[in-house]
C-alpha positions as CSV (number, residue, x, y, z in Angstrom):
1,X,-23.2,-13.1,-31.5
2,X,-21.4,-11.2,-28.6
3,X,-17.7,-12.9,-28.9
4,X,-16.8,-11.9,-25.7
5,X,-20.0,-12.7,-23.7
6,X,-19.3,-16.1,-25.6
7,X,-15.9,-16.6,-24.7
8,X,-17.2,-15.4,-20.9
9,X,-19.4,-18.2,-20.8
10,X,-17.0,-21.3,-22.3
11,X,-14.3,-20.2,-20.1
12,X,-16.7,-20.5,-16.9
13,X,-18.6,-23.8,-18.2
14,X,-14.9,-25.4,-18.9
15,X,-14.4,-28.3,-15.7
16,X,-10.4,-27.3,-15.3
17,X,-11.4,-24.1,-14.3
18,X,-13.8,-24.7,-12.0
19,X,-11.6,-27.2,-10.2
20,X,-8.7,-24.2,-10.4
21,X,-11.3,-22.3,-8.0
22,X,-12.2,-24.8,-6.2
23,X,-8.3,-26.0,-5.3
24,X,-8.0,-22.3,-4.8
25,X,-10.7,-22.0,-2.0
26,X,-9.6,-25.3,-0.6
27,X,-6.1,-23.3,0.0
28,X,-7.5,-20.7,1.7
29,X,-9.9,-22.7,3.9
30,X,-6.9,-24.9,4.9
31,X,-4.6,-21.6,5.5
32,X,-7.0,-20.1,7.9
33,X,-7.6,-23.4,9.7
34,X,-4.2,-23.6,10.8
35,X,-3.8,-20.0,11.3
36,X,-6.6,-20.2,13.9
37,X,-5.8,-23.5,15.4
38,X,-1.9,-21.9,16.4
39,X,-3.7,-18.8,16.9
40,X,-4.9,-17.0,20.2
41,X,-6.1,-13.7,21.8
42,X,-2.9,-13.0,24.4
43,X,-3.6,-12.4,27.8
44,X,-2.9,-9.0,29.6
45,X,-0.1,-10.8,31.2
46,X,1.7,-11.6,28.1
47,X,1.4,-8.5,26.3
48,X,2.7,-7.0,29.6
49,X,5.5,-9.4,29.5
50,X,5.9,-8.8,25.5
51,X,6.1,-4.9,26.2
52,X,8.9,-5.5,29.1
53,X,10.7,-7.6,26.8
54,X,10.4,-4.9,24.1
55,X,11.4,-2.2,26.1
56,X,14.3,-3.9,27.7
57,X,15.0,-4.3,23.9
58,X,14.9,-0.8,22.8
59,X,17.1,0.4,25.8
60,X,19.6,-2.2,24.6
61,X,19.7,-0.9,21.4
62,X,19.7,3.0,22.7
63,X,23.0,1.9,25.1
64,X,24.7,0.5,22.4
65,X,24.2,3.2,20.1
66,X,25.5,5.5,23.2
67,X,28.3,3.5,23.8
68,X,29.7,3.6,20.1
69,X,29.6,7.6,20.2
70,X,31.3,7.8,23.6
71,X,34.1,5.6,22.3
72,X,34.2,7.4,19.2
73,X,34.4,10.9,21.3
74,X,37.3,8.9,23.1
75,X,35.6,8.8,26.6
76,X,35.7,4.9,26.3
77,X,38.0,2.8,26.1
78,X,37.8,-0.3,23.2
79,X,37.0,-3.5,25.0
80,X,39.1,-6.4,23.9
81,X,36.4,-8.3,21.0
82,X,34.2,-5.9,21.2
83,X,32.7,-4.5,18.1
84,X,32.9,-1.0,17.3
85,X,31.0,0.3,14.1
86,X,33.0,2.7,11.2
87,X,29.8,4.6,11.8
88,X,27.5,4.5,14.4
89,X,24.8,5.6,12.5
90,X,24.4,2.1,11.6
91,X,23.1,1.3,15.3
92,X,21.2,3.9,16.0
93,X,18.0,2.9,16.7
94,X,16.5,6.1,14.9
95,X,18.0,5.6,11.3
96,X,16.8,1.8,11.8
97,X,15.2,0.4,8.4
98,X,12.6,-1.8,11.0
99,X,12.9,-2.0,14.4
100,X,11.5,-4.7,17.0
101,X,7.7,-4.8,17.5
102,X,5.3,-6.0,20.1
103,X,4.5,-8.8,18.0
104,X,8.3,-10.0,18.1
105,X,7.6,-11.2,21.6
106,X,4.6,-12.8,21.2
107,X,4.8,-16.2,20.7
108,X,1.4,-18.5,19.4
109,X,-0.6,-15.2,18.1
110,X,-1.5,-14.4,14.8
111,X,-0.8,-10.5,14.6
112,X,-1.9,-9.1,11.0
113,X,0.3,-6.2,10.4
114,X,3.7,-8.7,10.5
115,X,1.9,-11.8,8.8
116,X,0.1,-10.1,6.0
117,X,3.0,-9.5,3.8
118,X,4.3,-13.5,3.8
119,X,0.0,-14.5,3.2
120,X,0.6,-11.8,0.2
121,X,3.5,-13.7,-1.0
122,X,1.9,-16.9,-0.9
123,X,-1.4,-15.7,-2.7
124,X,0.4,-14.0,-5.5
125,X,2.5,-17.7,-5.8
126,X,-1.0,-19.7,-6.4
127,X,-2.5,-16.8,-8.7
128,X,0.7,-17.2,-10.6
129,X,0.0,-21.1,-10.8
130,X,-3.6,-20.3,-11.6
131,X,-3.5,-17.8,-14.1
132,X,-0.6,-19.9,-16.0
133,X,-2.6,-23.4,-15.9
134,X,-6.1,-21.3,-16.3
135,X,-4.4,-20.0,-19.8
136,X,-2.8,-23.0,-21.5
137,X,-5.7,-25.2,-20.9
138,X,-8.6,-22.9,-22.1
139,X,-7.0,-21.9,-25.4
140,X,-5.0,-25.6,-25.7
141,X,-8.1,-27.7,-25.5
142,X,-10.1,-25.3,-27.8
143,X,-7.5,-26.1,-30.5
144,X,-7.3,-29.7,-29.3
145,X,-10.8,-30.5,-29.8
146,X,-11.8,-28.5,-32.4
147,X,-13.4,-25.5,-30.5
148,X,-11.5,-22.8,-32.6
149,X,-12.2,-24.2,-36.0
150,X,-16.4,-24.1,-34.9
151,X,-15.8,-20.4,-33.4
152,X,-14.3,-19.2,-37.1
153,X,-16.9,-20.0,-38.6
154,X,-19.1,-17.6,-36.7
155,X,-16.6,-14.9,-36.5
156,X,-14.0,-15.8,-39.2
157,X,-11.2,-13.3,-38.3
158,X,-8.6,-15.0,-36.5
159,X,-6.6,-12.5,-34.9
160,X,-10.0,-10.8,-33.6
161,X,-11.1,-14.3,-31.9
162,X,-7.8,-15.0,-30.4
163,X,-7.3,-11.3,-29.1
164,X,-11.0,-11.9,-27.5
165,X,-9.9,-14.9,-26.2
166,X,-7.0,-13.4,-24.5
167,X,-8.3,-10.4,-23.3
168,X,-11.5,-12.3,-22.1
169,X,-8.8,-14.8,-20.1
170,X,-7.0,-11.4,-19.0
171,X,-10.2,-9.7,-17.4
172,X,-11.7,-13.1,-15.7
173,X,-8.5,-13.9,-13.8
174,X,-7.4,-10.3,-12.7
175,X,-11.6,-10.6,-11.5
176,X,-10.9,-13.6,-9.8
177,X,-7.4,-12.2,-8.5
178,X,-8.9,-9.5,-7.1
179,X,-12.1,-11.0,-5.2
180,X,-9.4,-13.7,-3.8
181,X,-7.7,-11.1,-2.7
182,X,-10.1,-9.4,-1.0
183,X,-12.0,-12.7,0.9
184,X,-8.1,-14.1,1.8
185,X,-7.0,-10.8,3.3
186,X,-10.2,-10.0,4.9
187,X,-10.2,-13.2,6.3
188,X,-7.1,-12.5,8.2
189,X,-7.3,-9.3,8.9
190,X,-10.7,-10.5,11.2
191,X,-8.5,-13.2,13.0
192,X,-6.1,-10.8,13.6
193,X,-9.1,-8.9,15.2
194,X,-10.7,-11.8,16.9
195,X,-7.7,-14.5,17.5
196,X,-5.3,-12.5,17.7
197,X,-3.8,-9.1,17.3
198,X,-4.2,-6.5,14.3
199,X,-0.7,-5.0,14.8
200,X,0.2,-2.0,12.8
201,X,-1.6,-0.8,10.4
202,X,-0.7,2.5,9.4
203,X,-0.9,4.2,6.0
204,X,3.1,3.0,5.5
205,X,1.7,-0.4,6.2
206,X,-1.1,-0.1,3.6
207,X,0.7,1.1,1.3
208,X,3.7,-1.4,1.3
209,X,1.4,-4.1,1.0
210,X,-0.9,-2.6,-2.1
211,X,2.4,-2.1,-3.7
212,X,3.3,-5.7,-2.9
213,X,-0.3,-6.3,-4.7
214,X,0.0,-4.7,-7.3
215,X,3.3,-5.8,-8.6
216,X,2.0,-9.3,-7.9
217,X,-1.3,-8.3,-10.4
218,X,1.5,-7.6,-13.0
219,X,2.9,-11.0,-12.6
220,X,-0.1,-13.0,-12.7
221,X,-1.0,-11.5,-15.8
222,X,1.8,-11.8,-17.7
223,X,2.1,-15.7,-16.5
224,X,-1.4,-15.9,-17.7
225,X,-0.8,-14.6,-21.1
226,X,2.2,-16.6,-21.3
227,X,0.6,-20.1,-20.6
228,X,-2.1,-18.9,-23.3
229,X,0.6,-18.0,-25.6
230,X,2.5,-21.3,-25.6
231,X,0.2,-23.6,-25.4
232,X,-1.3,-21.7,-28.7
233,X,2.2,-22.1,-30.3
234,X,1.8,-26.0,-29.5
235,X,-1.9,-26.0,-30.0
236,X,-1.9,-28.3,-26.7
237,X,-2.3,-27.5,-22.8
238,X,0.8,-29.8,-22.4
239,X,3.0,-28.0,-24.7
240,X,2.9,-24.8,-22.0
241,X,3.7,-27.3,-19.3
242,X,6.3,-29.0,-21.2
243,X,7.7,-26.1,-22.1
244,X,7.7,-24.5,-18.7
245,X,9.6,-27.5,-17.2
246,X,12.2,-28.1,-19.8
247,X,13.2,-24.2,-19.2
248,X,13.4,-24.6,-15.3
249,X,15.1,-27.7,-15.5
250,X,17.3,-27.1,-18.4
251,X,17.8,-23.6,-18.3
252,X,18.0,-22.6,-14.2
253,X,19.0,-25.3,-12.8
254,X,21.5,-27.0,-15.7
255,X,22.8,-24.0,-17.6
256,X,23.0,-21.8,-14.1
257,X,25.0,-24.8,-12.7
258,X,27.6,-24.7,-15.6
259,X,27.7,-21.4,-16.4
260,X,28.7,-21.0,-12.3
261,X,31.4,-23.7,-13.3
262,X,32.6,-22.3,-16.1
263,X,33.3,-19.0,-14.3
264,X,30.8,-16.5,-16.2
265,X,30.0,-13.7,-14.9
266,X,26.9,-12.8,-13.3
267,X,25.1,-15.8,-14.6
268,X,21.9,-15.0,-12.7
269,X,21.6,-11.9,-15.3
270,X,20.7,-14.4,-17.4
271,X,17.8,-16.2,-15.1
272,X,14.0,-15.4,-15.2
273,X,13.7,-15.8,-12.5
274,X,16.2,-13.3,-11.2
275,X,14.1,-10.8,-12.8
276,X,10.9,-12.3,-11.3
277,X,12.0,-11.6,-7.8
278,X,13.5,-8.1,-8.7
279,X,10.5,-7.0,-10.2
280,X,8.0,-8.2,-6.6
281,X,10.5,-7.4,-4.2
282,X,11.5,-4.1,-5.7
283,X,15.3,-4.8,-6.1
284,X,17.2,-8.4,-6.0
285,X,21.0,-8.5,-5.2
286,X,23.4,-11.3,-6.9
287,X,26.5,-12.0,-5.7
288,X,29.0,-12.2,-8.8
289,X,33.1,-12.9,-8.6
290,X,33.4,-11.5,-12.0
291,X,31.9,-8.2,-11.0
292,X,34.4,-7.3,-9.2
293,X,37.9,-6.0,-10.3
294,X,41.1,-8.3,-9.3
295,X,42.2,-5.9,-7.0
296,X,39.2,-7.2,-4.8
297,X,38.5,-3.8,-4.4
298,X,34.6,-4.3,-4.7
299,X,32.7,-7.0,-2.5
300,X,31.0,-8.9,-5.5
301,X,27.1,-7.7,-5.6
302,X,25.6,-6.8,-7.8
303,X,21.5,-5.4,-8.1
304,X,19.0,-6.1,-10.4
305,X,16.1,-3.5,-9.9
306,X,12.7,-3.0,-10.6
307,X,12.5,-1.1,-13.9
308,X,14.8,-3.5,-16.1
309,X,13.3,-6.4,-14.7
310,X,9.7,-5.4,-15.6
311,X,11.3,-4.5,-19.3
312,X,12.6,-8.1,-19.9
313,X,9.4,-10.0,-18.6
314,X,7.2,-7.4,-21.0
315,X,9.8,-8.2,-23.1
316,X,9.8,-12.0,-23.1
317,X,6.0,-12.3,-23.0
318,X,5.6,-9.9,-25.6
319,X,7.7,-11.5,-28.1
320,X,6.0,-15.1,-27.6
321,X,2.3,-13.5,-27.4
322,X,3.2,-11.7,-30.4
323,X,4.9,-15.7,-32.1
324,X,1.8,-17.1,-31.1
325,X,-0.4,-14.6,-33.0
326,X,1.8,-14.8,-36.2
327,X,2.0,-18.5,-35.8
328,X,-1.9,-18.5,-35.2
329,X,-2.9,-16.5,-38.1
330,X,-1.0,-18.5,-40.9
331,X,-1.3,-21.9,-38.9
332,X,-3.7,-24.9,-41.1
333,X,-6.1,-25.4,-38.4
334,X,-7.6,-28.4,-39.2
């Protein structure tokens, strides 16, 4: 008996699954429809107006920039509320981290290169929902109903059927993650073609966005081995969701509120969810009274980045994956 190929099979015969995909589709299909419907191919006339607009823009931007040197230079005088940058390198148009776009000035079109980034966002947001849901059930209802106990007795080594069962889970929803990914971007990227206006897409552009991708991957999976892993520790589908509430109720919204009154600092240190964003968005910045020395002498924020963010969600998931396999291999089954 091939254990994998087995656990292939039950996973895409169970019903909750199915309907995940299907509720998944169903989110893209109502998506595009409205993306379309408030969607449309400008007109030469208002990407002429759009480009005016943008270049009226740009000169703005240029004069000011001008402006703050020549009063810096002392070949201007300081108008009275005016506002005259420390440095003016942080208007100058050139050192700019983004600067305005065609697409800006477009109202009613769909344009690809500025839109793809929030669609991103969303998709990773149901993956993360899907992978979690997708995990607690298929190994909860296996314990629930008996399906483990029947599977031993094929393959009686537990740790070997619940490490297939895991890494079966892992490789069907990074699978489905990634032809999602493909069909809900490609999908847009042809309105933005058809309907509307492809923007820019430059290597930058590509590569922003398959960074974006694959830090999103990262999170799906580890959400997915975490619903498995709890709803194994509860041997129920409701024990992952249970848990998953009490934290977020509890934990970040309860404990973050008092720990806020109570003066601690940098509570959000102390947040998943904190880490969550740091780890997608690259960096996440807190703001954090006790920080700072008394002196006010620093302005409060503080940054969370990347790297020790990915170590504490590895971190957390491994240390419950790794409860729920110790749990699993002593647990009485029946």
């Amino acid at each position: 008996m091939n254990l994998v190929r087995a656990e292939v099979e039950r996973l895409a015969a169970r019903r909750f699954v199915q309907l995940m995909v299907v509720l998944l589709a169903l989110a893209f299909v109502i998506t595009t429809a409205t993306t379309l419907v408030g969607s449309h191919k400008p007109s030469p006339s208002e990407v002429a107006a759009a480009e005016a607009a943008l270049s009226q823009r740009i000169s703005s931007l240029e004069a000011e920039h001008a402006r703050c040197l020549k009063i810096k230079a002392g070949e201007l005088p300081i108008e009275e509320d005016s506002y005259v940058p420390a440095d003016c390198s942080e208007v100058d148009p050139a050192l700019q981290e983004q600067l305005p776009v065609l697409a800006d000035y477009l109202s009613t079109v769909f344009v690809f290169g500025k839109e793809a980034r929030p669609l991103l966002y969303f998709l990773i947001a149901f993956l993360l929902l899907f992978g979690f849901l997708v995990g607690a059930s298929y190994i909860g209802a296996d314990l629930n109903s008996g399906g483990v106990v029947n599977l031993l007795l094929w393959r009686p080594r537990r740790l070997t059927v619940l490490g297939a069962k895991l890494g079966t889970l892992l490789g069907a929803v990074a699978l489905v993650s990634a032809l999602a990914t493909v069909v809900y971007l490609g999908t847009f990227w042809m309105i933005g073609q058809t309907a509307g206006l492809p923007g820019t897409l430059d290597g930058r552009f590509w590569s922003d966005l398959g960074d974006l991708y694959g830090r999103g991957m990262v999170l799906v999976l580890l959400a997915t081995a975490l619903g498995f892993a709890i709803a194994t520790l509860g041997r129920h589908t409701s024990a992952a969701l249970g848990a998953v509430a009490a934290y977020l109720v509890v934990w970040e919204l309860g404990a973050l509120l008092v720990l806020q009154i109570l003066d601690v600092a940098r509570p959000d240190q102390l947040m998943l969810s904190s880490y969550v964003t740091a780890w997608l968005t690259g960096q996440a910045q807190f703001w954090g009274e006790q920080a700072c020395g008394g002196d006010g002498s620093c302005g409060g924020l503080y940054t969370i980045t990347s790297g020790p963010a990915l170590a504490v969600l590895l971190g957390v998931t491994g240390l419950v994956t790794a409860a729920a396999f110790t749990v699993f291999r002593r647990r009485d089954l029946i």
